[in-house]
Structures are given as structure tokens and as C-alpha cells.
N, C-alpha and C positions, 0 to 999 in steps of 0.2 A: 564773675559776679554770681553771687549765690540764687538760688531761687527766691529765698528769702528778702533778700536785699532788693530783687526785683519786683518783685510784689507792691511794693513802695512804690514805685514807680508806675505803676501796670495800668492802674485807674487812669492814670493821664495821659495815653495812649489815646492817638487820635484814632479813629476808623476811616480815614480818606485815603487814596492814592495817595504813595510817595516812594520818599528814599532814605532809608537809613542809614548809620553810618554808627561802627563800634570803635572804642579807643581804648587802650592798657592803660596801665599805671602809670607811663610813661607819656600819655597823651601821643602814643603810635596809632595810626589809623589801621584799625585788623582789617576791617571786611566792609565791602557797601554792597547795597541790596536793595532791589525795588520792591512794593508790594503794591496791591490792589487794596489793600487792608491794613493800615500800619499797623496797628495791636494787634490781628489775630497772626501776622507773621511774626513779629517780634517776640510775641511772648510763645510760638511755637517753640524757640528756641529753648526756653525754659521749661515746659510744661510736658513737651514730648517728650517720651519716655524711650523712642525706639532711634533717638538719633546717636551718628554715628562719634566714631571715635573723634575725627579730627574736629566735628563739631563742640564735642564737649571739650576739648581741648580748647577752641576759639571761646567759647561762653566763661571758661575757667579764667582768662586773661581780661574778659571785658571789665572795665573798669565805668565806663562812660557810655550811652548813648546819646546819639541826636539824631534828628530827622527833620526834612524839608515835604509839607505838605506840595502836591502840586496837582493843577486841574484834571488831567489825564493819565492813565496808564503810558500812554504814545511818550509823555513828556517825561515819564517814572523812569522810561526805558533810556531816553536820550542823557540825561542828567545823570544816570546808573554808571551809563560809557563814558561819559567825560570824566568822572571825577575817578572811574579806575583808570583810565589813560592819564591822566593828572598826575594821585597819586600811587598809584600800581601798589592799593595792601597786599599784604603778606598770603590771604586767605583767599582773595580772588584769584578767578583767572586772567592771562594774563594776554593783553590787548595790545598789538603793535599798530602802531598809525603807519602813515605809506613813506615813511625815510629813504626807506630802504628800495623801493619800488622807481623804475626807471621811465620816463618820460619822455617822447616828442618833442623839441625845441622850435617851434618856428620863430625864428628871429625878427623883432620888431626892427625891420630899416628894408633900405629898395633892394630887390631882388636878394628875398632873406634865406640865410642859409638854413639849414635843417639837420636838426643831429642828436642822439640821443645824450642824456641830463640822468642823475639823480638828485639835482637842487634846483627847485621851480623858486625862480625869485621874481620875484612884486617888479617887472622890469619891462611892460607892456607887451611882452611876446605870447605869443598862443603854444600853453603847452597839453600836447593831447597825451591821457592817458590817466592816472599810470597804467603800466602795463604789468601783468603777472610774469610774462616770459619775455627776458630781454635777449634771448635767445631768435624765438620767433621775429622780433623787431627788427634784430641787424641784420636777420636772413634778407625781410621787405628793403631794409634800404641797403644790404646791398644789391637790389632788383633796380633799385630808384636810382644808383648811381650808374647804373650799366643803360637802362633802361628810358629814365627820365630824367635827361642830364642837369643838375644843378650845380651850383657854384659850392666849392670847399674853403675858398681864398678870403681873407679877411680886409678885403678893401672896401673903402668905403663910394659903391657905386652910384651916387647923387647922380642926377642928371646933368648939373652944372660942370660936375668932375668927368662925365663922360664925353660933355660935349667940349669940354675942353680938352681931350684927348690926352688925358693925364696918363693911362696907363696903356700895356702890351697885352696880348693876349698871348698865354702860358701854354706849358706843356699840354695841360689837359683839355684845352681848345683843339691841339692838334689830334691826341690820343679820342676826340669823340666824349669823352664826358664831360663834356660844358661846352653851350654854344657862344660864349667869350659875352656876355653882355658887358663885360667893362671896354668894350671896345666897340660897342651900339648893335654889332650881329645880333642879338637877341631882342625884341622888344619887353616892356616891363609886363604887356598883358599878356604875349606867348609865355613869359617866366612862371605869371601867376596863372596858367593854365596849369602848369605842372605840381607846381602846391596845391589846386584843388584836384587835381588826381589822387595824390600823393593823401590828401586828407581820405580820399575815399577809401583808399588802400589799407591804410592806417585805422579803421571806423567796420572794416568787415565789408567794404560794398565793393567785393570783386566782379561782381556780374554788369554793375556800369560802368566799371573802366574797362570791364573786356569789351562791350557791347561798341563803346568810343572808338576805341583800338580797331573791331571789325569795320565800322563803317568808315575809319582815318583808311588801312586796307583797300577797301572796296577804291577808295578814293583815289588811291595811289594809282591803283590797276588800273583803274579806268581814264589814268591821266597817262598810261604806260610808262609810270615810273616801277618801276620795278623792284629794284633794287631799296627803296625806299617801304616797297610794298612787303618785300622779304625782313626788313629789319623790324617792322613793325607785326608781322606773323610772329617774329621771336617770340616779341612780348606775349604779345597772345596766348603761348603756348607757354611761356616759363609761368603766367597765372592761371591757368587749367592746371598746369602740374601741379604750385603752390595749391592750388584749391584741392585738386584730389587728394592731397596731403593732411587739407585739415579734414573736420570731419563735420560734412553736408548733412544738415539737418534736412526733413521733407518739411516742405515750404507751407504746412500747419501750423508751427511754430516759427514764428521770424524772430521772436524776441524776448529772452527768457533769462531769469537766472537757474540756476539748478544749485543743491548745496544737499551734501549729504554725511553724517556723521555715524563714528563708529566711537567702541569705548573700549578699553581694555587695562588690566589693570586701574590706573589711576590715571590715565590719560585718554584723553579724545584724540581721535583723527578727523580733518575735516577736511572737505573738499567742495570747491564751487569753479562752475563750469558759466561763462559769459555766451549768450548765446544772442546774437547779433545778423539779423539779413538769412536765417534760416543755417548758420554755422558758427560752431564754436570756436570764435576769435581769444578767448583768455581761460586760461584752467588757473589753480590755484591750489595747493595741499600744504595742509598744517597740522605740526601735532602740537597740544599744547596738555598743561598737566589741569586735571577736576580737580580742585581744592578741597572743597565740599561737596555735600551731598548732590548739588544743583540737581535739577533732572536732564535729561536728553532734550527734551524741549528748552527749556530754559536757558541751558548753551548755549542751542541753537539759535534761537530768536537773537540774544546778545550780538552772534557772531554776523549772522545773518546783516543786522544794523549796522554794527561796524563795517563790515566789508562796502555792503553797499555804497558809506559813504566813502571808502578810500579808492573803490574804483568809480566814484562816481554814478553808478545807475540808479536810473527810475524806473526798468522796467516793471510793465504794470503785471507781470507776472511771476510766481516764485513758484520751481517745484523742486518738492520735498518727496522725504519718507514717508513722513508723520506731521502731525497735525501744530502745529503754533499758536502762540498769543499774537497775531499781528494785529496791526492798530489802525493803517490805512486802509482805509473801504474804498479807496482808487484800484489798490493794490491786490487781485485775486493767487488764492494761497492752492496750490493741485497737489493732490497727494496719487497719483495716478497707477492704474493698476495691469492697466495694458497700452499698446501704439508707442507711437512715435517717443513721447512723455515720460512711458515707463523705458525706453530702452534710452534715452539721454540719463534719468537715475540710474539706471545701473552703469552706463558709462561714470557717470558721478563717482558709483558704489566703488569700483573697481582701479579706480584712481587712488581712494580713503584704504582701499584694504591694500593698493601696492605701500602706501606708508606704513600701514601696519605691520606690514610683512617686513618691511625695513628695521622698525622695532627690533620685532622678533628677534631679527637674526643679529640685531647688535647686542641685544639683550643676551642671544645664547652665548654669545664671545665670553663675557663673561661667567656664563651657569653651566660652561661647559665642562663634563670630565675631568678631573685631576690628572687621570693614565691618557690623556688626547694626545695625540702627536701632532704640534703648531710648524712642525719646521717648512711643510710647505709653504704655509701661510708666512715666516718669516723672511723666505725664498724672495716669494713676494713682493714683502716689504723691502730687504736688501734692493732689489731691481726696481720698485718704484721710485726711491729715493734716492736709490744712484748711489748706496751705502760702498762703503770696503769690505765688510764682513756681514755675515747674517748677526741681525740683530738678536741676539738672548740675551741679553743683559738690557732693558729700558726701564727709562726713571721718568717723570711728568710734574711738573710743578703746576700750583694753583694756589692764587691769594684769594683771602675773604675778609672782608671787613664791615661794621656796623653803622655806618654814617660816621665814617672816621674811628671808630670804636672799638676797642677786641682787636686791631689786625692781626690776621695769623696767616700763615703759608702753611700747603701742606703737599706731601711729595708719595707717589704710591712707585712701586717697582713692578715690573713683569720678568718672571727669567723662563725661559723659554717657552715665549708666547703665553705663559699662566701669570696669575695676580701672585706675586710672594708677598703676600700680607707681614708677614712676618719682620719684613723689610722696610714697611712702610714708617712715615716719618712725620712728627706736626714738629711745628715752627711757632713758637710764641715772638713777633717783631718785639725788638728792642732797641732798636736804631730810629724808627720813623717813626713820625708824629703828623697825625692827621691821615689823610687819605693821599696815597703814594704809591700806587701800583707796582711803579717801576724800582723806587726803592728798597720797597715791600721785596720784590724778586729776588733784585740783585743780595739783598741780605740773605736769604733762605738758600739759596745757590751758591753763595760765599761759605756759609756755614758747613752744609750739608759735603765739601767737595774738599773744603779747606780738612776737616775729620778726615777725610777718605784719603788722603794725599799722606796726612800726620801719621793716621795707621795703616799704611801698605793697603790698603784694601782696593779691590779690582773697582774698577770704573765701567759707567756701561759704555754700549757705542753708543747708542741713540739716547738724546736727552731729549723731551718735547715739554715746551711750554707754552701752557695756555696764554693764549693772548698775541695780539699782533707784534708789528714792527717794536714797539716801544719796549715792550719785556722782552721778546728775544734780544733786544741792545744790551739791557739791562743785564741779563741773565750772563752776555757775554761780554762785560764789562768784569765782572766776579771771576769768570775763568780766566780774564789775562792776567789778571792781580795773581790768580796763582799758578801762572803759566801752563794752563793746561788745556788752551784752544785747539790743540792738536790731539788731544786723549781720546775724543768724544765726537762724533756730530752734532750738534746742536739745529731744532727749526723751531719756530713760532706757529703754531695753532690757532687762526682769529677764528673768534667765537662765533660771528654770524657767518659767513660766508662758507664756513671749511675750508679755507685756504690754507697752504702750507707754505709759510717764511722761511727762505733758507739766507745766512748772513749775506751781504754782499749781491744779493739780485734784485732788480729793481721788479721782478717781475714773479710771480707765486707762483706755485705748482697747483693745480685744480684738478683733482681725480676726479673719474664720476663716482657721482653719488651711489651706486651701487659695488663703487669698487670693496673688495673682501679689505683691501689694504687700508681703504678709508672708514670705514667701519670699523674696522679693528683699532686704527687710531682714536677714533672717536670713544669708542668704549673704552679705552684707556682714560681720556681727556674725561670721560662722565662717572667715571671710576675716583679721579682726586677729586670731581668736582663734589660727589658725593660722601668721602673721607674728610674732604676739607669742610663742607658743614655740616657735618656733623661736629668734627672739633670746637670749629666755630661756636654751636650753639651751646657746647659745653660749657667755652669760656662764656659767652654771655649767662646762662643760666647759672655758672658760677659765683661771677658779677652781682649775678639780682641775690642772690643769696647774699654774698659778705654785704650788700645795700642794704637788706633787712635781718638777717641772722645776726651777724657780728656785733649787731649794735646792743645785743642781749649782754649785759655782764656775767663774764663764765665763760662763755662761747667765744672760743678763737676759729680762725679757718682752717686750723687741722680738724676738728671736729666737723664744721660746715662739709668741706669735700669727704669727709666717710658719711656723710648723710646724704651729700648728695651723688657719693658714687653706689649707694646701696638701693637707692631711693629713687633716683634719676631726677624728680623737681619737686616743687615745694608744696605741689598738688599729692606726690608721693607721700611727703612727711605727713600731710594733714589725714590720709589713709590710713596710714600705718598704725597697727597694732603700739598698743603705746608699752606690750611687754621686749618689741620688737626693738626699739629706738633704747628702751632700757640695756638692753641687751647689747648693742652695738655702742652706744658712747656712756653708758654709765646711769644708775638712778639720777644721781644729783642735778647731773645736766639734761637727761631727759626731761625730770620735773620744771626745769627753766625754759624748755622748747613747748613741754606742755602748757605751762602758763603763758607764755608769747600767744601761740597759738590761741588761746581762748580768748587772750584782752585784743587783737585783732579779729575776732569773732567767725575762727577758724578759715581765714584767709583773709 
């Protein structure tokens, strides 16, 4: 949208709290945005003179505005996060709900069992959480299974089926972890003593199930049971160890969030630390990419909201760096500069900078040296993967498509641990229609292997394909077609987890996240994923070209791509020196791009 064009519109700009929303040509949702001001932020867009690149690239494409008045900033904020969670524009940042975040299951029925979920269903069960580290959780319940014995069995323990002695009591009655209530040894309110442990446990309140524990103890001893007294010190002592493990807050603080942000490049680091009962029961670290100019506040407040509501908290306290737009006057904001307050920020800080530092060094994989010597590194990798040979020869595939649109595949090489650009390879699909991951792969992989086979050409060892289970199938559905499952190893790359597919195991390989050998994958996998859209956006940008160029009498698509390989997009041409367009396709056809250009009123 021109300034021009915007002007038109500007008077009718409301001045209330809201939310805006911009749309292309295509009625594609670019960007939503809250304001305190609708017209003086809206028409910031146009009228600033110092905003940045990617912005005026977003203002170039709008086509459309709307906006929803609303009584509050508080409510700008909430309405802002839903409809980028909704529909995740291109220009936002970008917001995960808690899918993916793992959960506490207390099963709705008698004597319910307990076990960790990533799918909370509408199924009357109490599920706690979610949790940031599902790590930290199976560590508690494997305490709660040694500990505080509950049932694993899937029977159905009604009292009517107990007292009619329907069932045996099992191995793990004898083994001490379960005291058999399907066979009445257990009552159903001794059971539910244990689930409300087990909640405390779960909720950060280690200090009143130890306090229980010492006085059950005392209890024992003093009844000279002993042995009963000895099992129950375990506990005791296995949650003093767990506690000294995590990290004790001074009991100034009982209940806090903590969330602290860094920036680098084009992306933020964030981090938020749950602080519960005077200790930090949940961390959490993100990187995610600045679209726009946002500010560091403005992030953060977003992210801040969000999080809040995926783990659930109310606490009435937030500490930060720096200062925020918050909206709840329940809700007190600490930006603190020394004690207890200031040293949980820097734990915060120091969480945000180990991801940044993760960055870095996947970043340098790539920016590193031409003359580097990778072989250790591929050493490595050989040994992590259980290869036959040191890998110098890798190839990575990656599809990308438009809402069904443009599918393209695209494949980048590495030979001896470096990027051989020179090597790399785009995929125009010509087989699938619609959106097809899997058949999208298996096409580019068939192609790309079927050539290499036709002309003697060396094969790598290591193939990786982005994506899970379903495109490593796919990928190796194409290699048996040309019999060449044996040339190569092939694994699947899933995108969210890092997990590593190998055919035929039901079970992934999971490096740590700071392995040299994971990282190095990863920047390979961020390497197509970065070749492949760029392709991508060629072919679309292409696209919108033959939709409006071609339709010029005189102008065919060979013309259109030398304009737009010179030129890069259609914001280029309207730039350009009009001796410059002469110059490249000719007076006659310039003069026809030049009059397009003016009767659409230079865009």
C-alpha cells in the first residue's frame, strides 16, 4: 500500500485501543498488532521514515486493512495472541500453544492410576501441569513408584469387583510396588493419601511431604518398628537429595515468575523460570525469530501472556530485566537490582545466553573456514550413527509448499563436513497435486538418485531427511524402486523434537542437545531448510509475476524471469531506472511495463 493510497483511509482511523490486522493481494493475513492508539500506530507504518527493511517490505504487500476496536489494552493483548495462534501470519512472531508440553494424568475411576500424557482430553481426569521438563517429572514418578506404591494395572477396581474377589494380586504386590488394592489389602482412602502426596510432590511442596514422612518416622520408631522406620528415612532422604538438586530459593520469594530475553541477530532467546514454594520447579528456553521491528518489550509482554497461560500461573508476581506494558494491577511487575530477585534473573539470564550460545555455534558450522578440517567432527558422526564409513559425502532433503501451491523440494550437499554449494539442487514437483509431503519426497529422491545411478555418479553415505517417520518411508520407497537401499544410509530428522529415524526401529536416537554431532545435523537440516525457501519464494514471486505481467500484450515469461532475475520483485521493477529495464528487455517492451506500471498507479 502506497502512502498515498493510505492517506485515503487515515481520517477513518479510529483513536481507541485495538487490534489490527493487514492482508495482500491475495487476502493473506501478513501481520496483527495491538495498539493503544489505532491511527497513531497504523499510520506509524506509513509516515515513519526510519522504519526498517522488513517493514517496508510488509507495508509494500498490504493491500487491506481492518481492525477490531476493544475496551482495554489487557483485552488488545489477549485478542493479539489468539488470532496469531489462530492464524500464525507470515510477519509475526511465532507462538506455540502447549501440544507439545507433557502432563500429569490422574485417572478419573477408584484407585486412579497416574502417568505422564501429552494429550489432555475432556475425560473428567485431573490433569496437572503442563510441565516444561518431562525429564524432571519421570525422575518424581520414578520416586512415586519406588516410593509411594501405586497401581500400573488396568483393571477395573470398583468395590463391587473387589468384594467379589474377581481378581489376584500380581507380581508387583510381591516386588513392594503396589499394596494389591484389587484384592482389599489397600483401602481406597490409604490409596488417596498417596495421590495427595503425590499432588504435593508434583506442585513444588517438597517440604510437606518430607515434614509427613518425618513424623510417619518418628511414628514407626516409636512403635519399634523399624524396619518400616528405615524405608520411610529413604524417602526422606531421596527428597532432600531431589531438593538439593533443584535450586532453593530464600523463602522471600515463595512465588514468582521470572522471564528474561536476549536478541541477536534476528532472533530472541527467552527464558522463564516457575518459581513455586521458594524453588524453581519449571525452566523453560526458546528461541524464536523478531519478524519485525517489535521492541524488547513488546516481545516480551506477548510472550510473557502466552506462557503464562500455557503453564497455567497466576502468580501475583513477575520479575524481569526491564520494564513492560502489564495490564493486571493484581499482578506486581520487579525489575530488581540486587538480593535474592536479582540473582534468580541472572539465573534466568544465564539459561537465555546458554541458548544463545547454542546459536552461535550451530551458526559457526556453517560460517566456518573453507581450509577447516571437519574429519574429526565426521569421526563423530560415523560413531554416533553407527555409520560403515566416515561420512564426506551428505545430501538433506526438504519440501516446501504454499497452501497446496508452488510444491518444490530442495536438496543441499556437504563433502567433507563443508556446504558444496555448488552441488546443491531445487526440485520443481510434477507428480503431486495438493499438499503431499510424503509424495513431494519420494518424487525429489527418485529424481535426484535415479540421475546419479543413470550417470555413474558417486553416491553419498549419509542421506538425511527432514521430517519424521512418514518421509523417511517415503524417501525409502524411491530407493528400492531403484535398488539402491544398500548404497547409502538413510535417517529421518523430526522437526520438533530432534529426533533421529533410522528405517526399521521403532525407537529414535535422541543426542543431547549440545552434542557437536547434533548440531552439526541440525545446521545441515537449517541449511536446505533455508535453500528450500528461498526457492520457494522465487517460485511464488514468479507466480505473482506471470498473474499480473503476462497479462500485458508483448510480455511473455521469458521476459517476466529476466525482470525478475535482475530485479528480484515487482517492488524492484517499480524502482528501477526505466533506462535500466530498457536496457535489459528492449525499449518497446519496457515502454509496455512502463505504462502497466502507471495505469496500476505504480503498484
Amino acid at each position: 500500500m502506497t502512502p498515498e493510497k493510505f492517506k485515503d483511509i487515515a481520517t477513518t482511523l479510529p483513536k481507541e485501543p485495538g487490534v489490527y490486522r493487514y492482508y495482500d493481494a491475495r487476502e493473506k493475513l501478513l501481520y496483527v498488532g495491538k495498539a493503544k492508539n489505532l491511527k497513531n500506530r497504523i499510520s506509524s507504518y506509513f509516515t515513519d521514515k526510519q522504519i526498517s527493511h522488513k517493514t517496508r517490505l510488509l507495508v509494500s504487500r498490504i493491500e487491506r486493512i481492518e481492525y477490531t476496536i476493544v475496551q482495554s489494552e489487557a483485552d488488545a493483548l489477549f485478542l493479539e495472541n489468539t488470532l496469531i495462534k489462530q492464524h500464525r501470519p507470515v510477519f509475526n512472531i511465532e507462538l506455540k500453544d502447549d501440544k507439545g508440553y507433557p502432563y500429569i494424568v490422574i485417572k478419573n475411576e477408584s484407585f486412579p492410576r497416574i502417568f505422564l500424557t501429552r494429550r489432555k482430553l475432556n475425560d473428567g481426569s485431573e490433569y496437572l501441569g503442563p510441565f516444561a521438563s518431562a525429564g524432571k517429572v519421570r525422575e518424581l514418578i520414578t520416586f512415586i513408584k519406588q516410593y509411594l506404591p501405586i497401581r500400573n494395572c488396568n483393571l477395573q477396581l470398583t468395590p463391587k469387583n473387589i468384594a467379589q474377589k474377581k481378581f489376584k494380586s500380581c507380581l508387583e504386590y510381591q516386588l513392594g510396588n503396589c499394596k494389591a488394592p484389587c484384592v482389599g489389602l489397600q483401602s481406597e482412602a490409604d490409596y488417596q493419601d498417596n495421590i495427595e502426596q503425590i499432588k504435593y510432590l508434583l506442585n513444588g511442596n517438597l517440604q510437606s511431604v518430607i515434614q509427613f514422612l518425618k513424623a510417619q518416622m518418628k511414628q514407626y520408631a516409636a512403635e519399634l518398628s523399624f524396619e518400616k522406620a528405615a524405608i520411610v528415612k529413604n524417602k526422606i532422604e531421596y527428597l532432600e537429595n531431589y531438593r538439593s538438586k533443584s535450586t532453593v530459593v530464600n523463602a522471600g520469594v515463595k512465588e514468582a515468575d521470572v522471564f528474561y530475553l536476549l536478541r541477536e541477530d534476528e532472533m530472541i532467546f527467552v527464558n522463564y523460570l516457575m518459581v513455586r514454594n521458594s524453588t524453581v520447579i519449571q525452566s523453560e528456553s526458546r528461541s524464536l525469530p523478531a519478524r519485525l521491528e517489535e521492541s524488547d518489550a513488546e516481545l516480551l509482554s506477548m510472550i510473557i501472556h502466552e506462557w503464562r497461560m500455557v503453564f497455567k500461573t497466576e502468580a501475583k508476581e513477575i520479575i524481569l530485566p526491564f520494564s513492560i506494558e502489564w495490564f493486571d494491577a493484581g499482578v506486581h511487575i520487579s525489575i530488581p537490582k540486587k538480593g535474592v530477585k536479582k540473582q534468580l534473573l541472572d539465573m534466568s539470564r544465564l539459561n537465555a545466553q546458554h541458548l544463545l550460545q547454542q546459536y552461535k555455534k550451530q551458526k559457526s558450522l556453517l560460517l566456518a573456514p573453507a581450509d577447516q578440517d571437519h574429519t574429526e567432527l565426521l569421526r563423530e558422526v560415523k560413531e554416533a550413527l553407527h555409520l560403515p564409513e566416515i561420512p564426506g559425502h551428505i545430501e538433506c532433503f526438504d519440501n516446501s509448499n504454499f497452501q497446496g501451491s508452488y510444491p518444490v523440494s530442495a536438496m543441499v550437499c556437504f563433502k567433507d563436513g563443508k556446504a558444496s554449494k555448488g552441488d546443491y539442487r531445487k526440485f520443481n514437483i510434477k507428480t503431486v497435486e495438493g499438499i503431499n509431503d510424503f509424495a513431494s519426497m519420494a518424487e525429489a529422491v527418485y529424481r535426484r538418485y535415479h540421475r546419479l545411478k543413470t550417470e555413474n555418479l558417486p553416491f553419498p553415505q549419509l542421506l538425511i531427511i527432514d521430517g519424521g517417520k512418514g518421509q523417511l518411508s517415503a524417501a525409502l520407497e524411491s530407493l528400492k524402486k531403484l535398488d539402491l537401499t544398500d548404497r547409502m544410509t538413510v535417517v529421518g530428522l523430526a522437526k520438533n523434537k530432534e529426533e533421529i529415524f533410522f528405517p526399521g526401529d521403532s525407537q529414535s536416537l535422541q543426542l543431547p542437545l549440545d552434542s557437536p554431532v547434533l548440531l552439526f545435523i541440525r545446521s545441515i537440516r537449517d541449511e536446505v531448510h533455508r535453500f528450500g525457501l528461498r526457492f520457494h519464494r522465487e517460485k511464488r514471486s514468479v507466480g505473482t509475476f506471470k498473474n499480473q505481467l503476462t497479462d500485458i500484450a508483448g510480455i511473455g515469461e521469458a521476459t517476466v524471469k529476466l525482470l525478475y532475475t535482475r530485479f528480484k520483485s515487482m517492488d524492484g521493477i517499480r524502482k528501477a531506472e526505466v533506462v535500466e529495464i530498457n536496457k535489459l528487455i528492449g525499449e518497446k517492451k519496457g515502454m509496455l511495463i512502463q505504462q502497466f506500471l502507471k495505469e496500476k498507479g505504480a503498484g
